[in-house]
C-alpha positions, 0 to 999 in steps of 0.5 A, a space after each residue: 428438457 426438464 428441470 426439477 426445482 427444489 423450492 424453499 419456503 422463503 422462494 414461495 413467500 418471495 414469489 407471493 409477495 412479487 406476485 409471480 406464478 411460481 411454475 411460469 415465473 421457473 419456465 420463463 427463465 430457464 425456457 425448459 418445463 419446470 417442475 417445482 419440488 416441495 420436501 415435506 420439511 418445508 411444508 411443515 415448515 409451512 404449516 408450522 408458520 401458522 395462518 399468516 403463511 396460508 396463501 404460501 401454503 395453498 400454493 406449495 399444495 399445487 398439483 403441479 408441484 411434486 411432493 418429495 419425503 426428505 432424508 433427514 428425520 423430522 424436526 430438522 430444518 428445511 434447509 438442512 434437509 433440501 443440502 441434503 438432498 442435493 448432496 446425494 442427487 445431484 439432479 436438482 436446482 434449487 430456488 431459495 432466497 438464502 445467502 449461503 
């Protein structure tokens, strides 16, 4: 079983902060291969942050982690994106630290 995981920015800066590998952190709680899914709104939304948020962007840049383009044009939120993109393929989890 594989899972794939849409990742949020706030979920990267949780796991920084908590000091957790994202990819063995996913494993250990689902006991399946994860593979971490980053939208290219949030890495914009990364780079947008500036240097503060350097170490989350070095770790979204992961090989491991599969990049995706998002449906909704540029310039829109990342969490409108990723609603989105779960709306149309029902195929995904998704790791965020939002309340709704």
């Amino acid at each position: 079983i594989r899972y794939h995981i849409i990742v949020d920015t706030n979920f990267i800066n949780f796991s920084i902060k908590n000091k957790l590998d994202l990819v063995s952190a996913m494993m250990d709680c689902l006991y399946a291969k994860c593979i971490p899914v980053i939208l290219d709104s949030v890495m914009a939304e990364l780079e947008k942050l500036g240097p503060k948020y350097r170490v989350a962007l070095r770790m979204a840049k992961d090989p491991r982690f599969l990049r995706m383009k998002g449906y909704l044009e540029k310039g829109t939120y990342a969490d409108d994106d990723i609603v989105h993109m779960v709306k149309q393929h029902r195929c995904f989890f998704v790791a965020t630290c939002d309340k709704d």
